[in-house]
Backbone bond lengths (Angstrom), bond angles and torsions (degrees), N, CA, C in turn:
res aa  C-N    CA-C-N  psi(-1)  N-CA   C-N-CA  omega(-1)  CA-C   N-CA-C  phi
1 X - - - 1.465 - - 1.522 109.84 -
2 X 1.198 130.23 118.16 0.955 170.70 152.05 2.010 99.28 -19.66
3 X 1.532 133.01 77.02 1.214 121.06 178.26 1.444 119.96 -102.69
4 X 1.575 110.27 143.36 1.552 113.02 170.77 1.101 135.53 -90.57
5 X 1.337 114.58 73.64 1.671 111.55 165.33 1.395 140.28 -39.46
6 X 1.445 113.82 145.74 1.366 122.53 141.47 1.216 120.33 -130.84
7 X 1.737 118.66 131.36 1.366 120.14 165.33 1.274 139.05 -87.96
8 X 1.564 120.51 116.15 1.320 109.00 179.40 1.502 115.72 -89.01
9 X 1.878 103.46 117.95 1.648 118.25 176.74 1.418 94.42 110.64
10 X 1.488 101.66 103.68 1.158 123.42 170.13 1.782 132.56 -81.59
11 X 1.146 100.04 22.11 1.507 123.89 179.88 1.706 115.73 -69.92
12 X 1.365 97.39 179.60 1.581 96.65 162.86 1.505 127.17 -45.80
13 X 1.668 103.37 -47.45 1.315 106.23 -159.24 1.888 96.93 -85.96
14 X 1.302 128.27 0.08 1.741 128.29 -178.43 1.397 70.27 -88.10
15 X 1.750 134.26 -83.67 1.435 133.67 -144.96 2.159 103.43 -29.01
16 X 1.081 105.74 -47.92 1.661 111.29 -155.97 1.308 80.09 -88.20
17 X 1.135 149.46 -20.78 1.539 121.96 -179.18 1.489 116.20 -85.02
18 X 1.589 102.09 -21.00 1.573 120.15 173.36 1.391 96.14 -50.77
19 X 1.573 112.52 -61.64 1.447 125.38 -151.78 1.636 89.87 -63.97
20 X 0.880 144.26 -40.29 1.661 149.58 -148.64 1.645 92.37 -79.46
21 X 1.510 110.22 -68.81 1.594 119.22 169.58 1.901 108.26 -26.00
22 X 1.180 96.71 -63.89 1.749 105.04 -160.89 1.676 112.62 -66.69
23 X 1.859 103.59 -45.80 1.246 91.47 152.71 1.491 143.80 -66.99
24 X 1.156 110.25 11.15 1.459 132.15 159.63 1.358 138.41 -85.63
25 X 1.269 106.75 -4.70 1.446 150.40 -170.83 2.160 104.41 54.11
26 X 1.048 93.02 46.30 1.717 106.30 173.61 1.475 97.52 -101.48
27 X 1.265 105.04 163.29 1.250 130.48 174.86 1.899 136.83 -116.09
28 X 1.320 102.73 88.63 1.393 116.96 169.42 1.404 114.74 -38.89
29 X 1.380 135.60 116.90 1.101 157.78 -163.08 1.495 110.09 -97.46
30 X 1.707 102.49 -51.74 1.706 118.65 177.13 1.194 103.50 152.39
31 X 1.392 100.55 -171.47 2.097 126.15 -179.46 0.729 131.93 -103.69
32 X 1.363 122.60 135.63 1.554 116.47 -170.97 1.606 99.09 -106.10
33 X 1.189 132.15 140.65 1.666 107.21 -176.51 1.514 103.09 179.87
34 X 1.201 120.10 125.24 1.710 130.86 -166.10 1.421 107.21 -79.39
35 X 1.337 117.73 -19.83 1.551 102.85 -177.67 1.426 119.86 -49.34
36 X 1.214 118.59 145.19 1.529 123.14 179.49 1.950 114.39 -97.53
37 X 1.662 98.12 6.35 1.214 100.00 159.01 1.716 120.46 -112.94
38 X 1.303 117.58 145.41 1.401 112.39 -170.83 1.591 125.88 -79.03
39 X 1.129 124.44 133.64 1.296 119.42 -166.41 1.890 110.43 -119.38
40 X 2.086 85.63 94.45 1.628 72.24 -168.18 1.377 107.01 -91.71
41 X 1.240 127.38 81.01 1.700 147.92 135.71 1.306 116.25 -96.64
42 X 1.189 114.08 -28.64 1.271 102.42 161.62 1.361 137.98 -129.69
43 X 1.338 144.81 -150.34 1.604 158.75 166.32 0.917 114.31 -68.63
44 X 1.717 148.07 20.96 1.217 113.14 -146.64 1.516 116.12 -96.52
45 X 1.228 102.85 121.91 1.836 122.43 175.40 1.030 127.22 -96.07
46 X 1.389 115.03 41.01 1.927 106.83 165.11 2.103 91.76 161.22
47 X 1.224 90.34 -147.73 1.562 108.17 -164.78 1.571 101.65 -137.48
48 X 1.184 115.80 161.00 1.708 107.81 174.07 1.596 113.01 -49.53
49 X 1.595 107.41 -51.84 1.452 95.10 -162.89 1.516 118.28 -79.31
50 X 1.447 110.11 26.18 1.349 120.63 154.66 1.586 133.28 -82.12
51 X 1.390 103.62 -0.59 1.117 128.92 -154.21 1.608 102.46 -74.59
52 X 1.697 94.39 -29.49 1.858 100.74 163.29 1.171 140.17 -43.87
53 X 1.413 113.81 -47.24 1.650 141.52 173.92 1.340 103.32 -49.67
54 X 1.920 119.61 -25.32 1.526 103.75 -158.77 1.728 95.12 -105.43
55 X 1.537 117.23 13.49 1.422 112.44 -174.74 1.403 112.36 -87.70
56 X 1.161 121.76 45.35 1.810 150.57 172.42 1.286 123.27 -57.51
57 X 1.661 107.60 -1.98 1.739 88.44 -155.05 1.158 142.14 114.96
58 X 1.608 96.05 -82.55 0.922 126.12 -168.26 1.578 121.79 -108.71
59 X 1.418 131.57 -22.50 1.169 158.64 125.05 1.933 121.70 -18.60
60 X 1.596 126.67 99.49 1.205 84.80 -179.42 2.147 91.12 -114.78
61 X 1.919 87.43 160.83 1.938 94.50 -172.20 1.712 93.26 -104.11
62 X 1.052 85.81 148.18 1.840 101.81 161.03 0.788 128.23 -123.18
63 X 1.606 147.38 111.55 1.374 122.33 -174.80 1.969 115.83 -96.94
64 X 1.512 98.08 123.22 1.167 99.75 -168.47 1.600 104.72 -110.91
65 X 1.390 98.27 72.56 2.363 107.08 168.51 1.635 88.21 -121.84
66 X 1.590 97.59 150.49 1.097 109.80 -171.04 1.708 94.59 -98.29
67 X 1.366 133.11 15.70 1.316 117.76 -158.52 1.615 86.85 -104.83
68 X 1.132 118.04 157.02 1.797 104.24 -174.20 1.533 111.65 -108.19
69 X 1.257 103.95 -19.16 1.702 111.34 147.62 1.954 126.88 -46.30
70 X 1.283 77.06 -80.10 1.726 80.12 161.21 1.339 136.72 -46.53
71 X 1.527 105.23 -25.48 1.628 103.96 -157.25 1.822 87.75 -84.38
72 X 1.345 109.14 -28.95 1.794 129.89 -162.85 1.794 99.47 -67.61
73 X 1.654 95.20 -45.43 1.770 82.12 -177.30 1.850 125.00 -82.30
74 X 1.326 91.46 -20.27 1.513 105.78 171.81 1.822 114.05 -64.36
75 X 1.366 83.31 -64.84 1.981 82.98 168.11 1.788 118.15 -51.70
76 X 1.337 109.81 -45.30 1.484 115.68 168.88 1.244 116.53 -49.17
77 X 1.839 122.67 -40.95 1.432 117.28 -162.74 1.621 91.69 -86.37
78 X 1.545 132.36 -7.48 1.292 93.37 -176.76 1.528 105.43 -142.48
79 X 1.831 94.18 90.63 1.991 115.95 -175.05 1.500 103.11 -40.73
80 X 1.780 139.33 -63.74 0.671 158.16 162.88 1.545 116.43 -17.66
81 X 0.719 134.01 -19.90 1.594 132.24 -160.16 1.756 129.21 -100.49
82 X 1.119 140.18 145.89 1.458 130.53 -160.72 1.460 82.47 -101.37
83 X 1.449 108.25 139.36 1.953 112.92 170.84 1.606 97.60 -110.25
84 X 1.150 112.81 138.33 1.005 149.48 165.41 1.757 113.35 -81.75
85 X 1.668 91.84 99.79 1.797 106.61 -171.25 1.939 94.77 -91.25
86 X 1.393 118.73 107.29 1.710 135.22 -173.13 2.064 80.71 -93.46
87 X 1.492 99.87 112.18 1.653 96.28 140.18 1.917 104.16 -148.44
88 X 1.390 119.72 131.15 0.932 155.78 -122.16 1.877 91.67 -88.16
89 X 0.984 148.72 150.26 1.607 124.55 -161.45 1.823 101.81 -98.68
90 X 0.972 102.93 -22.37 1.995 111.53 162.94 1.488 123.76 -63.19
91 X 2.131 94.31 -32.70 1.901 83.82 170.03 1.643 119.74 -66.36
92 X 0.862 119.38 159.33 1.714 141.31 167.35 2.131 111.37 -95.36
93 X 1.626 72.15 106.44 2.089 76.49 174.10 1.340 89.13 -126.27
94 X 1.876 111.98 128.31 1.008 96.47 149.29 1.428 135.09 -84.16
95 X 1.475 119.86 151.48 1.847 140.06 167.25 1.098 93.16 -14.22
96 X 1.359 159.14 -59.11 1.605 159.21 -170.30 1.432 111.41 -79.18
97 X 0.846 123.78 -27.72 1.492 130.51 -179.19 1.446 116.99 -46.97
98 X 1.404 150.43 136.03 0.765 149.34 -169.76 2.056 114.73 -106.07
99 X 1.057 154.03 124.77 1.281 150.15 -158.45 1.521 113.08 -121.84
100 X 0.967 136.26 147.30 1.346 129.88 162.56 1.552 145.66 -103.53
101 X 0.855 126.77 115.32 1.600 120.56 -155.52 1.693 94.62 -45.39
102 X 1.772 103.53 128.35 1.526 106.26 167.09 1.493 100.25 87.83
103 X 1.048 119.09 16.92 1.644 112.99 171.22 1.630 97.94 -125.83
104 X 1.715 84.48 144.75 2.078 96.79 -175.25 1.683 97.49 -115.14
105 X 1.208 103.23 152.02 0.950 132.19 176.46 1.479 106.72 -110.07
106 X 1.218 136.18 121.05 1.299 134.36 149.25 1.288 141.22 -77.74
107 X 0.905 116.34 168.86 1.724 129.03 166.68 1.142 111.01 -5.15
108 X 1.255 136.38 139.47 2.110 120.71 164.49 0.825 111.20 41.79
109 X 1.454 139.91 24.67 1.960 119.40 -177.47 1.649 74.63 -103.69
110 X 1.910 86.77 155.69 1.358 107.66 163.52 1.474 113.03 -114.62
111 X 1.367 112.76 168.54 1.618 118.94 174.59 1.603 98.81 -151.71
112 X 1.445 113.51 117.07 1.157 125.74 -165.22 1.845 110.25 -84.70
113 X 1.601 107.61 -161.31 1.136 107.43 175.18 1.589 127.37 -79.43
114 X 1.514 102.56 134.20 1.366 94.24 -172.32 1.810 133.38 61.04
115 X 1.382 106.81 16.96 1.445 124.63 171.11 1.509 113.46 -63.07
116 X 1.207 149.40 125.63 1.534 129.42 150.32 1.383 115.04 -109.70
117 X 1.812 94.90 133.22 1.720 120.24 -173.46 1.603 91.98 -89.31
118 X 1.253 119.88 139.52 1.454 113.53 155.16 1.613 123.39 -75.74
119 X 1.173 101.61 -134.41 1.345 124.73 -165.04 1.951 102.67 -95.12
120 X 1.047 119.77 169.56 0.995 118.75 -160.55 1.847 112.97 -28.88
121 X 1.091 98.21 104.98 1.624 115.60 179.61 1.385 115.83 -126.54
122 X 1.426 129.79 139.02 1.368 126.46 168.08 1.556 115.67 -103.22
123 X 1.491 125.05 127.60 1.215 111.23 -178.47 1.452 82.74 -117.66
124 X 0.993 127.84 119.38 1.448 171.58 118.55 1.856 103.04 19.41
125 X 1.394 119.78 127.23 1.678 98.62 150.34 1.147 161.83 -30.77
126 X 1.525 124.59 111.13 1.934 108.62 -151.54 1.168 119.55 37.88
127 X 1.949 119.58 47.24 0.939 127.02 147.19 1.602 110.58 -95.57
128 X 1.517 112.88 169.07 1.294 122.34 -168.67 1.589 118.98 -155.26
129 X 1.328 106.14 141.64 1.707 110.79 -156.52 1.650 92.40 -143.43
130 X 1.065 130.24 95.19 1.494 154.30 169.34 1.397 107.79 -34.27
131 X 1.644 109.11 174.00 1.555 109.70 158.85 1.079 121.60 -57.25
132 X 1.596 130.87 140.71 1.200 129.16 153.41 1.483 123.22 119.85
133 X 1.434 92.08 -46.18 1.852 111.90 -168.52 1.560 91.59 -50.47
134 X 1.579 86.69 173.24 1.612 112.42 -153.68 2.119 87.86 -142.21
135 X 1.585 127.26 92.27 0.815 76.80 179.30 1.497 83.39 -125.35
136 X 1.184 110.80 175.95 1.755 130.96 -166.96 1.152 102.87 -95.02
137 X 1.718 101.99 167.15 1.584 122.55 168.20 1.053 122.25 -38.81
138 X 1.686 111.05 143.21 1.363 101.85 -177.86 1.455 141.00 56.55
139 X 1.254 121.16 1.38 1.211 115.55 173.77 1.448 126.07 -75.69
140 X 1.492 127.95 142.85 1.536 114.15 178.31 1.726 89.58 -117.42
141 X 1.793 96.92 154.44 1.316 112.76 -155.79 1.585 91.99 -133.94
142 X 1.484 107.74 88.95 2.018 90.19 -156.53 1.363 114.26 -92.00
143 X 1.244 121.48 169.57 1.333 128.48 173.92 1.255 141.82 22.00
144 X 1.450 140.76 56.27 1.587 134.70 -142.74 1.159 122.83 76.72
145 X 1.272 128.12 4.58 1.460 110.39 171.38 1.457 124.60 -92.60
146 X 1.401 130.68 158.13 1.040 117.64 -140.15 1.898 83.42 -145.17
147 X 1.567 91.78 127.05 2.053 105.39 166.64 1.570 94.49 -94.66
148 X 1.224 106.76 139.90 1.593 110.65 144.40 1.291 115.26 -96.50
149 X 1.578 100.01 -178.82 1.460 95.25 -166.58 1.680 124.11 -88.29
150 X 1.641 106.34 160.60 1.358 125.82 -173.83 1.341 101.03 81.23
151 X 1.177 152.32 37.69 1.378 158.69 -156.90 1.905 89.55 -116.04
152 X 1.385 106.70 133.88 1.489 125.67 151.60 1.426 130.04 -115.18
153 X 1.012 107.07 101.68 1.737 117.10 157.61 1.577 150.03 -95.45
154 X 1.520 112.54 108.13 1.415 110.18 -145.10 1.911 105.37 -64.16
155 X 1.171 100.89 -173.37 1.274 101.48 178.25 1.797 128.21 -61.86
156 X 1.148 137.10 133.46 1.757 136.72 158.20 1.548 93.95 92.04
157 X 1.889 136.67 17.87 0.904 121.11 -172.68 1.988 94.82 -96.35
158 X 1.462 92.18 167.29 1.895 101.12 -156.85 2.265 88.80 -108.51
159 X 1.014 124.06 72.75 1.655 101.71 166.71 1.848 95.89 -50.40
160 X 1.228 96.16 138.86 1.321 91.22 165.38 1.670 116.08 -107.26
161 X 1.583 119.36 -170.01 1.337 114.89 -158.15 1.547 94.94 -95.19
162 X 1.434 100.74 140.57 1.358 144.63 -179.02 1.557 116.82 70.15
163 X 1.120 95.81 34.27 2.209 109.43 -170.38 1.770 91.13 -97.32
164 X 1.375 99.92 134.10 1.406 106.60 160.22 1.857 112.37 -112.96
165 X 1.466 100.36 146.31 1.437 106.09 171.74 1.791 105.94 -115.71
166 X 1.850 114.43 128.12 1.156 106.97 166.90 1.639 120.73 -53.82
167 X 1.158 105.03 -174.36 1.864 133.15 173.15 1.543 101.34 -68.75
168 X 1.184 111.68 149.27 1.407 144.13 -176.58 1.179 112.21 28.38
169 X 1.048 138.22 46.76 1.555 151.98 142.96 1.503 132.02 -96.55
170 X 1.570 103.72 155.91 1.439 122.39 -162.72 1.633 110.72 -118.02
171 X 1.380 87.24 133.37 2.139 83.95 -173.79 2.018 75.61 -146.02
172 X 2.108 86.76 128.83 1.354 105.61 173.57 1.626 124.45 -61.77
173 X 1.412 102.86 -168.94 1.346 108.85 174.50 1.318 102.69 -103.91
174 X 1.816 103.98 148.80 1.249 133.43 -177.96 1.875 114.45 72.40
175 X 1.320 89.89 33.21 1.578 96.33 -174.11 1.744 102.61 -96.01
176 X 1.284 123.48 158.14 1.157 128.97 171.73 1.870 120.22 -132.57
177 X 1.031 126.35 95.94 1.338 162.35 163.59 1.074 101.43 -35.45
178 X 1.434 147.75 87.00 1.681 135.38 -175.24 1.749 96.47 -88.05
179 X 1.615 96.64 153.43 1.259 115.03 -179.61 1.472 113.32 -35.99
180 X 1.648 115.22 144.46 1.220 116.54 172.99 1.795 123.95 81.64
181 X 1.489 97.27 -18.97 1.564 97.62 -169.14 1.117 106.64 -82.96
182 X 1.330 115.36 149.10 1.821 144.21 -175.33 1.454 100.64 -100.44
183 X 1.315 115.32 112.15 1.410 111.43 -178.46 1.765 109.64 -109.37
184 X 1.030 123.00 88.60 1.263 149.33 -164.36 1.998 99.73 -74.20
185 X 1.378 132.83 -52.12 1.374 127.00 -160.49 1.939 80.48 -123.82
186 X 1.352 84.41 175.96 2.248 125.97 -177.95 1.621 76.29 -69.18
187 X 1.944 105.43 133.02 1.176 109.73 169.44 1.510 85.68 -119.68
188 X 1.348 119.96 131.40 1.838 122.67 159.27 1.081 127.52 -124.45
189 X 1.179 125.06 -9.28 1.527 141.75 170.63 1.264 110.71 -73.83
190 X 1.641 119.22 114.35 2.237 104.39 175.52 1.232 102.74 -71.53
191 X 1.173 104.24 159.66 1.420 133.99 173.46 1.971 115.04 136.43
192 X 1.589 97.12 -174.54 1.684 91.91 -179.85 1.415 129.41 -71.79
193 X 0.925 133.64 148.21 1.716 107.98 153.20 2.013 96.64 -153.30
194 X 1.451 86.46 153.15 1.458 110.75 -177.65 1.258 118.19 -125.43
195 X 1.186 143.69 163.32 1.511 119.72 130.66 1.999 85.68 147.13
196 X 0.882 120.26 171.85 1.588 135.58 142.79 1.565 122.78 -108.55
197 X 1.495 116.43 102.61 1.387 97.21 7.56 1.778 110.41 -113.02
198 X 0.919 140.23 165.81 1.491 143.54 -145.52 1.429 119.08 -62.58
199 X 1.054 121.63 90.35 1.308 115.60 147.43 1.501 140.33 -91.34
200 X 1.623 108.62 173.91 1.373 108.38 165.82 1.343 148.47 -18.07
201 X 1.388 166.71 118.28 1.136 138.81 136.84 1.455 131.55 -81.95
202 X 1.321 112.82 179.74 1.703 99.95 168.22 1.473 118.76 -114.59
């Protein structure tokens, strides 16, 4: 079936979700997007808080900000609305896998057996999320990084790109994972951590 999008956030990360939509054979409608400078790459037809007009039914919204705060209050402000689940036709989900309305999948990412994605989540390019994991709202999982399996991640936390997390471990919500880090033990405390293997910052 043939769906009509609109993306809210006309950025890099709306452009590649467009592309994800179209190679899907759906149909991009346009952008919703507050900048007060014009971005002619794309469609853009309105402002976020237009985003109402498209709660039709028939209309589906995506919100494409990479901030996981933002992406949480936008989806929150609008109960009404059909989300638009973007996974890319090269990623790998397995049949058991669980998805979340409003979460994209990119390019080469995998999603193994029995994994659950929440609610609007980005898993990142040739990123990867094993058997088992549990991961929450909003989380973005960026660029190459890779969960093994049985891994939990609370809600709005950032893996960043090219960070691996071992097997059967838990990292809270609102945590942020800086690039590259190996997360070896249970992180529950918010804040940053980097390093191999990852700790804290201040």
């Amino acid at each position: 079936m043939n769906k009509k999008v609109v993306i809210i956030g006309a950025g890099g990360h709306g452009r590649v979700v467009a592309d994800i939509a179209e190679s899907c054979g759906d149909t991009v409608l346009g952008f919703l997007d507050d900048n007060d400078t014009p971005n002619n790459k794309v469609n853009v037809i309105g402002k976020s808080s237009d985003a109402i007009k498209y709660c039709d039914g028939e209309t589906y919204l995506f919100v494409a900000v990479g901030n996981c705060d933002v992406r949480k209050k936008i989806f929150n402000s609008l109960p009404n609305a059909k989300w638009y689940t973007a996974i890319h036709p090269s990623a790998v989900i397995s049949p058991s896998a669980t998805i979340g309305e409003g979460t994209c999948v990119m390019p080469n990412a995998a999603v193994n057996n029995s994994a659950v994605i929440g609610k609007g989540v980005i898993v990142n390019t040739c990123a990867s999320v094993d058997h088992d994991c549990a991961i929450g709202d909003f989380v973005h999982i960026a660029c190459g990084a890779h969960i093994a399996g049985t891994v939990t991640v609370g809600d709005r936390t950032w893996i960043g790109i090219g960070s691996s997390v071992s097997n059967n471990l838990s990292i809270g919500s609102d945590i942020m994972i800086g690039a590259g880090t190996v997360v070896v033990k249970d992180i529950s405390e918010k804040g940053t951590y980097v390093g191999v293997p990852a700790k804290k910052i201040k």
